[in-house]
C-alpha positions in Angstrom: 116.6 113.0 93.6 114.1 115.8 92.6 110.6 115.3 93.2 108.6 114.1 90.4 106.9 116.2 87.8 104.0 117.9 89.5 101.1 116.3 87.2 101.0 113.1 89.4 100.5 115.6 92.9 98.0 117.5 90.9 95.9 113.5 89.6 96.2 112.6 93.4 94.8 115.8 94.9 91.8 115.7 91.7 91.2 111.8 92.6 91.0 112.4 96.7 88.9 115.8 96.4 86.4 113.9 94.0 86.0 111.0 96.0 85.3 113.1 99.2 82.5 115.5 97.1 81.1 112.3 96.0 81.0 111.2 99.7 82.8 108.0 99.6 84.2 107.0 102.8 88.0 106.4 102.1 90.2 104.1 104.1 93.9 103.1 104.5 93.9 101.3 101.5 93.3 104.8 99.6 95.2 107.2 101.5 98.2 105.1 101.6 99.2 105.1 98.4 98.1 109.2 98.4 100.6 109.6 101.5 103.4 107.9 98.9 102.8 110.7 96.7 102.9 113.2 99.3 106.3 111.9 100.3 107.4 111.7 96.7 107.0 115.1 96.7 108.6 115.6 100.1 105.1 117.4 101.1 105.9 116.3 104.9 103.2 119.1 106.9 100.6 117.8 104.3 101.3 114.2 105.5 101.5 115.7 109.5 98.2 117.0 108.4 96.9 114.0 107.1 98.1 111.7 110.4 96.5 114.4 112.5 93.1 113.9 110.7 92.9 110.2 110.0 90.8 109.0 113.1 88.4 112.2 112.3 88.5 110.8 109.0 87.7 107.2 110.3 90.8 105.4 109.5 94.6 104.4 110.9 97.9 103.8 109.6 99.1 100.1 109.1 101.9 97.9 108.4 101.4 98.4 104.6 100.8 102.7 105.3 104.4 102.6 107.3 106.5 100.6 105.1 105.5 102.2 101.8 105.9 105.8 103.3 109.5 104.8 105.2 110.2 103.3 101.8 109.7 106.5 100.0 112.0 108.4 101.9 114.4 105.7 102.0 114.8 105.6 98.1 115.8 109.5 98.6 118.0 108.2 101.0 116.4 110.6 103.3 117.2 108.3 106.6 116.0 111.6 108.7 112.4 111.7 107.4 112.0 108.0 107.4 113.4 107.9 111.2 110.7 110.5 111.8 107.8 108.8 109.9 108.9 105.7 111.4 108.5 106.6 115.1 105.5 108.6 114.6 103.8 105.8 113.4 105.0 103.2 115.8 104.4 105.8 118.8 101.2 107.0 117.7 99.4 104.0 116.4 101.6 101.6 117.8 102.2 100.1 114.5 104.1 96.4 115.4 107.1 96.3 112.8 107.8 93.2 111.1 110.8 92.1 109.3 110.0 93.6 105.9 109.3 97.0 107.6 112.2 96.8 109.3 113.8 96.4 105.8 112.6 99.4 104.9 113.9 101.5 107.5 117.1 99.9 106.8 117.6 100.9 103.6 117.0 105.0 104.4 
């Protein structure tokens, strides 16, 4: 499937630039569903970036950050880049999989 049209990349850059000039300190909850849109986009060294930064940034991946990134490239059927995403998380943040995250894995 072809990545979506680029105005939804362009709102998620705009929203994640203003909230760091207005100096809000963003966690998980708001860079997961930017790393979705990253994905969508199949903009994997900004999400590498992203992963790299996140404890200088003062926040770590979760359950809900690994299964709705894995799910992303699973709906592309992309079972390569979810693999990948999947055991960088689980290496790196050692990120305990449940079953629903397990679903998502299995559907890439």
């Amino acid at each position: 499937a072809a990545p979506p049209d680029r105005a939804g990349l362009l709102w998620a850059d705009e929203v994640l630039e203003w909230s760091s000039r207005k100096g809000l300190r963003l966690g998980v909850l708001a860079y997961a569903p930017y790393a979705r849109v990253l994905e969508a986009y199949r903009l994997s060294k900004r999400i590498d970036r992203l992963l790299l930064d996140c404890d200088r940034n003062g926040w770590r991946p979760n359950e809900v950050f690994l299964g709705g990134i894995v799910n992303v490239a699973a709906e592309r059927r992309d079972w390569q880049r979810a693999d990948k995403l999947w055991r960088t998380l689980i290496d790196r943040f050692q990120i305990v999989p449940n079953s629903m995250l397990y679903g998502a894995r299995a559907k890439a």
